[in-house]
VMD Tcl script that builds the backbone (N, CA, C; Angstrom):
set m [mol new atoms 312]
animate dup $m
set s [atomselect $m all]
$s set {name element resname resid chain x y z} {
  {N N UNK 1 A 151.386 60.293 89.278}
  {CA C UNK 1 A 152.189 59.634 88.275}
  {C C UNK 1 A 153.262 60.614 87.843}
  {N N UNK 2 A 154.467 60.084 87.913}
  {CA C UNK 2 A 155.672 61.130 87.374}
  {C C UNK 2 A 155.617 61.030 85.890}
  {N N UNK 3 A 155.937 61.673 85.351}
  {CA C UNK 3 A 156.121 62.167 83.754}
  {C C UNK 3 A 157.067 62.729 83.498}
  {N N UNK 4 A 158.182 62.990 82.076}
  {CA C UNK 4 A 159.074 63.707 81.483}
  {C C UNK 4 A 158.517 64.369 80.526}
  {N N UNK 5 A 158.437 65.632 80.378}
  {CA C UNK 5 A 157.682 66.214 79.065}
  {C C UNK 5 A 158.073 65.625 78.197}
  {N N UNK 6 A 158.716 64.771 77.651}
  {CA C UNK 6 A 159.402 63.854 76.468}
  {C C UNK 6 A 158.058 62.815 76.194}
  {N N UNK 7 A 157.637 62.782 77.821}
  {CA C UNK 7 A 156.155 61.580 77.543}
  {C C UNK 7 A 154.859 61.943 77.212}
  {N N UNK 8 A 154.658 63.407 77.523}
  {CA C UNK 8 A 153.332 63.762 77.459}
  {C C UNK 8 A 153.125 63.479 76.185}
  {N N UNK 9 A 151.346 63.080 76.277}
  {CA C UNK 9 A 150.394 63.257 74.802}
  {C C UNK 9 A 150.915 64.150 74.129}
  {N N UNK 10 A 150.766 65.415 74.762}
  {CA C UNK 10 A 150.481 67.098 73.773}
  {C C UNK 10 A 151.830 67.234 72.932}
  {N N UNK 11 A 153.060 66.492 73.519}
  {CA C UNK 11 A 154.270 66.991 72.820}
  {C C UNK 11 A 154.634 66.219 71.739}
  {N N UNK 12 A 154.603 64.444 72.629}
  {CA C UNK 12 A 155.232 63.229 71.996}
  {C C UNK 12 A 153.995 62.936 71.008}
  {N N UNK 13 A 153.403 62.923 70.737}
  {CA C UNK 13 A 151.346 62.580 70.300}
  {C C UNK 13 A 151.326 64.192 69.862}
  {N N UNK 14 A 151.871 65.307 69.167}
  {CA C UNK 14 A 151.410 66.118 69.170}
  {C C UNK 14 A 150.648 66.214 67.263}
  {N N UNK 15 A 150.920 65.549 66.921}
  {CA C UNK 15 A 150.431 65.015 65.290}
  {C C UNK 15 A 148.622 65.047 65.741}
  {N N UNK 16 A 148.546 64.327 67.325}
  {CA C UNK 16 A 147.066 63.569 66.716}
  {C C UNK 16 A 146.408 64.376 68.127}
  {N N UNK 17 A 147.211 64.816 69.309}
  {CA C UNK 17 A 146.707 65.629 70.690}
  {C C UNK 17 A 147.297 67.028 70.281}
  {N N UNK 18 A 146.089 68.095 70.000}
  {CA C UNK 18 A 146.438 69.604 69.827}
  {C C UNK 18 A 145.929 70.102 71.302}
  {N N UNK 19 A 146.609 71.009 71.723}
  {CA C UNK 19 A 146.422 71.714 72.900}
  {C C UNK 19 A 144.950 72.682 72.493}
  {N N UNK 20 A 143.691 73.015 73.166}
  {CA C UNK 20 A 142.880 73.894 72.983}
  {C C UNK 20 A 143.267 74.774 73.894}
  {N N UNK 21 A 143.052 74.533 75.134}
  {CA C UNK 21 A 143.089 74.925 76.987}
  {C C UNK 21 A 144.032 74.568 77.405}
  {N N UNK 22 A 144.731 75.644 78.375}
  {CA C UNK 22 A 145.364 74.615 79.703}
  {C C UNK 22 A 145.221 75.908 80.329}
  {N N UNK 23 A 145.336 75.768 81.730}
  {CA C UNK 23 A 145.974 76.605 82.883}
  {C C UNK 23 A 146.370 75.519 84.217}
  {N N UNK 24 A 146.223 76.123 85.316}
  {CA C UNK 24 A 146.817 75.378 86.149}
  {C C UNK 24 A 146.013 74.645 86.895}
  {N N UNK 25 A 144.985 74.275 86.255}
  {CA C UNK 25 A 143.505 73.573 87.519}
  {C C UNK 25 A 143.432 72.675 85.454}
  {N N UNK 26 A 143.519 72.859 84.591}
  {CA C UNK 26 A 143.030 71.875 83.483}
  {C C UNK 26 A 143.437 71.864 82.021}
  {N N UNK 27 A 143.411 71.033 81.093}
  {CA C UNK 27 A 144.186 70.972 80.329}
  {C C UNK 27 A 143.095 70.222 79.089}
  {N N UNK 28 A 142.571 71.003 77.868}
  {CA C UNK 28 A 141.542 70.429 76.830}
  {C C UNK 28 A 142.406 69.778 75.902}
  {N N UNK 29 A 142.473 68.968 75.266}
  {CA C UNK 29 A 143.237 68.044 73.929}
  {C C UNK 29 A 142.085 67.770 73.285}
  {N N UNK 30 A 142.658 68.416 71.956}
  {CA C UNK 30 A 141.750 67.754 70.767}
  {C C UNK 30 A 142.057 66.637 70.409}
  {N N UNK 31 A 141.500 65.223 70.196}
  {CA C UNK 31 A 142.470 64.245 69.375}
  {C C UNK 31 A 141.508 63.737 68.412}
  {N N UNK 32 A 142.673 63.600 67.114}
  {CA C UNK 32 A 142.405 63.068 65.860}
  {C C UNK 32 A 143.126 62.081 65.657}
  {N N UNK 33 A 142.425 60.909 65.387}
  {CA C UNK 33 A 143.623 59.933 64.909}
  {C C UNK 33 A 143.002 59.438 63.675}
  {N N UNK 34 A 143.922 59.710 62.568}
  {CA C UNK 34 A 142.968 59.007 61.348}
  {C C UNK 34 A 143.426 57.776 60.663}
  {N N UNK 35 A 142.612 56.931 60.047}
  {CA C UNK 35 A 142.584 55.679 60.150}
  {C C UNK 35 A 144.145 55.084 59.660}
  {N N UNK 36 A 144.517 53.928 60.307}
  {CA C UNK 36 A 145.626 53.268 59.552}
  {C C UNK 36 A 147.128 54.239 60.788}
  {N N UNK 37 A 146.524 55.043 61.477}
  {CA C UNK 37 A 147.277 55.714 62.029}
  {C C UNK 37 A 147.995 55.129 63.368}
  {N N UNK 38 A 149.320 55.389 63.670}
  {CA C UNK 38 A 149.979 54.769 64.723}
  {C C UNK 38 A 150.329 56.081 65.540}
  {N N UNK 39 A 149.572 56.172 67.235}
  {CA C UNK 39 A 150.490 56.641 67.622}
  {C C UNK 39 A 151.962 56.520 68.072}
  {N N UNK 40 A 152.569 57.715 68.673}
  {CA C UNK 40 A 153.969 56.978 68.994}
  {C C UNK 40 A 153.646 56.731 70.437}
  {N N UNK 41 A 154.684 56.069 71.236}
  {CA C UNK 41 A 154.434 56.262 72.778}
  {C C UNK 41 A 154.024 57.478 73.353}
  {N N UNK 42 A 153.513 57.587 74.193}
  {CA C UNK 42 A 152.825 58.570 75.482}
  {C C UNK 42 A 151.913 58.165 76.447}
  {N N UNK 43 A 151.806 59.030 77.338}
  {CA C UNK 43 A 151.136 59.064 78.331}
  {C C UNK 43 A 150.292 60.185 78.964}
  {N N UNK 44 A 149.007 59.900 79.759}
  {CA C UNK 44 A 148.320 60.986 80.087}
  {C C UNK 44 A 148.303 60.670 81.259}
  {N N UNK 45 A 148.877 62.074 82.740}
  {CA C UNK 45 A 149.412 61.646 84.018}
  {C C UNK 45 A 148.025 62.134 84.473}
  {N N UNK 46 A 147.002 62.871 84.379}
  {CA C UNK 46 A 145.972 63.621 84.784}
  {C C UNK 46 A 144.721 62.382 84.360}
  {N N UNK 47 A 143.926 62.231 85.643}
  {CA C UNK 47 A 142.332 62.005 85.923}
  {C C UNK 47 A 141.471 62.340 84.190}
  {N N UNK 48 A 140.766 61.954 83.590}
  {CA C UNK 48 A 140.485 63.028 82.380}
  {C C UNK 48 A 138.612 62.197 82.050}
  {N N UNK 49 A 138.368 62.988 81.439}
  {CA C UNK 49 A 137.120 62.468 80.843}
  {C C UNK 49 A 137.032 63.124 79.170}
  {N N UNK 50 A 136.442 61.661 78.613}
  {CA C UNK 50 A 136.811 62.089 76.980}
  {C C UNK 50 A 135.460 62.135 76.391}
  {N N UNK 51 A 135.404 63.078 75.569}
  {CA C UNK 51 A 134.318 63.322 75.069}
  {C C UNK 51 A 134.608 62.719 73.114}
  {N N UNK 52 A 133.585 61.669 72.430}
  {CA C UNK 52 A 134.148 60.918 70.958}
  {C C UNK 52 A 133.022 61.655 70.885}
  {N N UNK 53 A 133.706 62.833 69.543}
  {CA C UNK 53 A 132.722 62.929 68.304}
  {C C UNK 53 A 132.700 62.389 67.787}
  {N N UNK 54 A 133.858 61.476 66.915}
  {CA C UNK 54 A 133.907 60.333 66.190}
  {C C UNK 54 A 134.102 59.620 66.255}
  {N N UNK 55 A 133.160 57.922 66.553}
  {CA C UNK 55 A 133.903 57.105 67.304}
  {C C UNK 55 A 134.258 56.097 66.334}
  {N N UNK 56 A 135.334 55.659 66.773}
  {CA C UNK 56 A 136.505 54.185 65.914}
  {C C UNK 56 A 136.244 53.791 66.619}
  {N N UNK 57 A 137.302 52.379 65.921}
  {CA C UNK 57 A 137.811 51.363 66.926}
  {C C UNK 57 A 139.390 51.724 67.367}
  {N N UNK 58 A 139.858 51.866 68.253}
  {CA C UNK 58 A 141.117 51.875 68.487}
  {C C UNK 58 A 142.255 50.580 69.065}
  {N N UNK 59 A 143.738 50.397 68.945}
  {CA C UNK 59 A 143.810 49.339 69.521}
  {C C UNK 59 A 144.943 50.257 70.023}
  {N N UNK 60 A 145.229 49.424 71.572}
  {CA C UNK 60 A 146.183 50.298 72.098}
  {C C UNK 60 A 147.312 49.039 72.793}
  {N N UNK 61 A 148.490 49.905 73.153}
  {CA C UNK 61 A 149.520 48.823 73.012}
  {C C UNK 61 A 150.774 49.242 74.355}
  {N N UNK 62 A 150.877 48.397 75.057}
  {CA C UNK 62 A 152.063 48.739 75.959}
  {C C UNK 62 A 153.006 49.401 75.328}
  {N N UNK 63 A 154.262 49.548 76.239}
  {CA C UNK 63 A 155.287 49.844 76.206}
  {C C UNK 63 A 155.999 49.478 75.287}
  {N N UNK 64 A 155.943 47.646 75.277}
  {CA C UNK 64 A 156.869 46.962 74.736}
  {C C UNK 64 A 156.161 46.284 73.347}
  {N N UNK 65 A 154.706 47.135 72.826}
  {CA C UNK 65 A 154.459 47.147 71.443}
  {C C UNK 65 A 153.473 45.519 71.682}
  {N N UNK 66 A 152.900 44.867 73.022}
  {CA C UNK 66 A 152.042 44.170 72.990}
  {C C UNK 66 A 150.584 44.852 72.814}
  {N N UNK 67 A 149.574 43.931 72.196}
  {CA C UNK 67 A 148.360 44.771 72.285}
  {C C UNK 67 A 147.911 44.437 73.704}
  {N N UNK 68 A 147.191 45.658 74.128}
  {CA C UNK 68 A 146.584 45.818 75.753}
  {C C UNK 68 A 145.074 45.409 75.181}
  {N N UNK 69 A 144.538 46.156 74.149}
  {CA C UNK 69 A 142.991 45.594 74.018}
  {C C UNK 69 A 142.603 46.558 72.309}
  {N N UNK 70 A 141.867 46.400 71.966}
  {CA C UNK 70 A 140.751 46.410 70.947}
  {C C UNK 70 A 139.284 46.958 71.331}
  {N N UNK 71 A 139.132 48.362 71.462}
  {CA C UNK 71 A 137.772 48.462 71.545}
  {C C UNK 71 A 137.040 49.893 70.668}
  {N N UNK 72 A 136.149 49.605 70.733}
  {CA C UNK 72 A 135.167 50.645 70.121}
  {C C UNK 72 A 134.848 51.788 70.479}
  {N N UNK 73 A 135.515 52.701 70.513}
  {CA C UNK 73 A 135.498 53.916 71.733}
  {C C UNK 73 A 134.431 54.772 70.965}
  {N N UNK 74 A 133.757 55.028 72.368}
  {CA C UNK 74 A 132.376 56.357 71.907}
  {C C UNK 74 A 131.821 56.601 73.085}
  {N N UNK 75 A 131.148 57.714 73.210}
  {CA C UNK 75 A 130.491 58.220 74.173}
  {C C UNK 75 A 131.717 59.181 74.934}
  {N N UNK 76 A 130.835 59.090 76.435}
  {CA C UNK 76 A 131.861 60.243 77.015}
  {C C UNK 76 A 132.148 59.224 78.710}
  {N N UNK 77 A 133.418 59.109 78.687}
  {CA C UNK 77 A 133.994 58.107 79.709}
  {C C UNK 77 A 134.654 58.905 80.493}
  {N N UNK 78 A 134.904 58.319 81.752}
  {CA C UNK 78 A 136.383 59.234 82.554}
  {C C UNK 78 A 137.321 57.606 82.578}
  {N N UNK 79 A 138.509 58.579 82.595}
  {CA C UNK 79 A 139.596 57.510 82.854}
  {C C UNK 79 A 140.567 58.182 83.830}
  {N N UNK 80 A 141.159 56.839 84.452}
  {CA C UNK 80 A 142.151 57.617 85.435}
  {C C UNK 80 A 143.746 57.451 84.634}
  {N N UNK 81 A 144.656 58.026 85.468}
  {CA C UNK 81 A 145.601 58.492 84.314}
  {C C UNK 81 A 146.252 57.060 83.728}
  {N N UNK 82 A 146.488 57.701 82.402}
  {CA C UNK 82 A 146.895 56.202 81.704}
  {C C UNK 82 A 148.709 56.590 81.545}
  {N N UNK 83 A 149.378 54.998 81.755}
  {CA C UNK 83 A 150.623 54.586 81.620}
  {C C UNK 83 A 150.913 55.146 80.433}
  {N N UNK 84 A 152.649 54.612 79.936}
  {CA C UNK 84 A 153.049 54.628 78.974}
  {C C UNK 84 A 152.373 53.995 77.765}
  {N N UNK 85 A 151.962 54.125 76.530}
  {CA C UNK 85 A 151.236 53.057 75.498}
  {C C UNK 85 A 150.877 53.850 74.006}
  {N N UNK 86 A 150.575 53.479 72.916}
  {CA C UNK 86 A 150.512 53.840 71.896}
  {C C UNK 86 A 149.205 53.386 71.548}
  {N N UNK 87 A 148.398 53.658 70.326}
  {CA C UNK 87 A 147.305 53.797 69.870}
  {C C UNK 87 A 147.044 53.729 68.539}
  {N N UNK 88 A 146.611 52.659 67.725}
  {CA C UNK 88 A 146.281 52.569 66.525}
  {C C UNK 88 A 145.054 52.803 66.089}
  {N N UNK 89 A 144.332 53.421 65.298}
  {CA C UNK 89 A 143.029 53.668 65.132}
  {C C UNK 89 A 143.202 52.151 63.728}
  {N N UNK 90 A 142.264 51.648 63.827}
  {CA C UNK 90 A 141.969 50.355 63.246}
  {C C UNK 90 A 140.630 50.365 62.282}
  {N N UNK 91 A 140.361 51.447 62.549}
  {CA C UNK 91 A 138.447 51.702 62.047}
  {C C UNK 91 A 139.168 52.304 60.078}
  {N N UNK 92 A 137.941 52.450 59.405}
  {CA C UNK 92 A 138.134 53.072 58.316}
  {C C UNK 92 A 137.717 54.477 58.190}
  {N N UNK 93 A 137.285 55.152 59.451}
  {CA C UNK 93 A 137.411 56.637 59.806}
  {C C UNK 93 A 138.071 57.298 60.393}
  {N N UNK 94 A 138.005 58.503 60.415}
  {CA C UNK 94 A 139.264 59.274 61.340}
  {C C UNK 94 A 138.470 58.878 63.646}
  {N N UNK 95 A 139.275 58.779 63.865}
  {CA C UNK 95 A 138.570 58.705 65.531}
  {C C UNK 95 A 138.918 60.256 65.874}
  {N N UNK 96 A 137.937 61.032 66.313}
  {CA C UNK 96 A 137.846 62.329 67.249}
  {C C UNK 96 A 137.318 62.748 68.090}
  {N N UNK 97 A 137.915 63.046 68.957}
  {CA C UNK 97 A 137.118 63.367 70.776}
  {C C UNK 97 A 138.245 64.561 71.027}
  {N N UNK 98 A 137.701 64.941 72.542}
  {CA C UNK 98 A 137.782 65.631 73.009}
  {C C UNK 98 A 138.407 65.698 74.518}
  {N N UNK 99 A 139.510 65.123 74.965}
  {CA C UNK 99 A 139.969 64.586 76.425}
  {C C UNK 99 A 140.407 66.090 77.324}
  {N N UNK 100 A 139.767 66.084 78.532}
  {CA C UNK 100 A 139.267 66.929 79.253}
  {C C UNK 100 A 140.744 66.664 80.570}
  {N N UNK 101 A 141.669 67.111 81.283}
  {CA C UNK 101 A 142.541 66.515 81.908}
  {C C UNK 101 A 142.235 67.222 83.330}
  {N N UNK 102 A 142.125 66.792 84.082}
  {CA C UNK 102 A 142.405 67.564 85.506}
  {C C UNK 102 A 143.145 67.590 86.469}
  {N N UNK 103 A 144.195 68.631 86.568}
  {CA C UNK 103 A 145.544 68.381 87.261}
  {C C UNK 103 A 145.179 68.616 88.825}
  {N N UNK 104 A 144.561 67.936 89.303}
  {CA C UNK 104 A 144.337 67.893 90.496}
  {C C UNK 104 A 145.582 67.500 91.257}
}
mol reanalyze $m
mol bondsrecalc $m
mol representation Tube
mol addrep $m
């Protein structure tokens, strides 16, 4: 997936994705999103697996500000790299995990 550093999480998302790790094999993000919170657009171009300490509900949203879905995020998932899209935490807690990236 091509990317502009203008898109990444860590820069554009850098309010709610803090850098822990990176080198050139992986990349740790803390994320906090606390409630009532909007992200702005971004994207994550890397394979990743997320680890929720705190799990919300999140709702997440294309490009063009449609909702994509509504779900209850928890546990520890892998995802493959996600498009352009934004992220509302919808819950009445803060949502926090731990997304793991692998620049394979």
């Amino acid at each position: 997936m091509s990317m502009s550093n203008s898109q990444d999480a860590a820069i554009v998302a850098s309010k709610t994705h803090k850098i822990l790790f990176e080198n050139e094999k992986v990349r740790v993000l803390e994320v906090t999103i606390q409630p009532g919170e909007i992200e702005p657009l971004h994207m994550h171009p890397y394979k990743s697996i997320t680890i929720v300490a705190n799990p919300a509900t999140l709702k997440y949203f294309d490009k063009d500000g449609k909702v994509i879905s509504e779900v209850q995020v928890h546990g520890t998932t892998w995802t493959e790299p996600v498009e352009l899209h934004s992220t509302e935490n919808v819950s009445k807690t803060p949502f926090h995990g731990y997304r793991i990236e692998l620049k394979d």
